[in-house]
N, C-alpha and C positions, 0 to 999 in steps of 0.2 A: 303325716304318715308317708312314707317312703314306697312310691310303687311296686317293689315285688312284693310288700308286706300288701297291698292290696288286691293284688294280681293273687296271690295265695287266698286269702280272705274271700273271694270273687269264688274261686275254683271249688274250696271249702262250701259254699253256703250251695254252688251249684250240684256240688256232686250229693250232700244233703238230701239236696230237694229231688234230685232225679232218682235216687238209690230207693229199690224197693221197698216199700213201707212191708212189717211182718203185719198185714191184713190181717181183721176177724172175719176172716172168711174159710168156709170150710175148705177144707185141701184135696187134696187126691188120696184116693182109697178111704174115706171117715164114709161114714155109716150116714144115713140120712138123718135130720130132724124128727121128720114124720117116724121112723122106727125107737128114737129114744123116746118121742111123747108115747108111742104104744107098748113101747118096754116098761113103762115108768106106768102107766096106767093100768097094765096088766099087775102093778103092784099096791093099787088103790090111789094113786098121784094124777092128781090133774094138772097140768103142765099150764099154766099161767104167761110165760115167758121161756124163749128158750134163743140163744145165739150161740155164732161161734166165737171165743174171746179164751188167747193164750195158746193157744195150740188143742183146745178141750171144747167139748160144749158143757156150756152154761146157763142156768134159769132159772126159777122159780118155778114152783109146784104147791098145792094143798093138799089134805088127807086129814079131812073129818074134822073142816074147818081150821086143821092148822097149815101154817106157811114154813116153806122149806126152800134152799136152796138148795139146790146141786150142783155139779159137774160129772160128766160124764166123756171116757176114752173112748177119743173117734175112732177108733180101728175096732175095737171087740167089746164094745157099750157097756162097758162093765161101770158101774154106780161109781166111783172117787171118791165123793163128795156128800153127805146129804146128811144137813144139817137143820133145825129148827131154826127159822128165821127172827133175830132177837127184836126186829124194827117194829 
């Protein structure tokens, strides 16, 4: 292999690794955790699971022994999501 094709490849793999990963982590301005499990339980859901993953929060809930998941908009917690869990 020919050095600028490595020197490139080199550059390539570094700038990869150094470039912001889009984190599951929540962002600036999303609404807390703690307020979606209380939105969500104000609605009979018991919140099981909850993270941030994709730009939303995300998790698992029950209601009268059944499993759900969800997703919920981190800016004004409005429900996405909420589905009967088929697993």
């Amino acid at each position: 292999m020919s050095k600028p094709i490595l020197i490139a490849a080199a550059f390539a793999m570094t700038a990869m690794a150094s470039a912001p990963a889009f984190a599951d982590e929540p962002g600036r301005g999303w609404i807390s955790s703690a307020r979606v499990t209380t939105m969500l339980a104000k609605r009979g859901y018991k919140v099981t699971k909850i993270e941030a993953d994709d730009g939303h929060w995300e998790g698992e809930a029950a209601r009268r022994g059944v499993k759900y998941e969800f997703h919920v908009d981190p800016h004004n917690g409005k429900v996405t999501k909420l589905e009967r869990d088929r697993d």
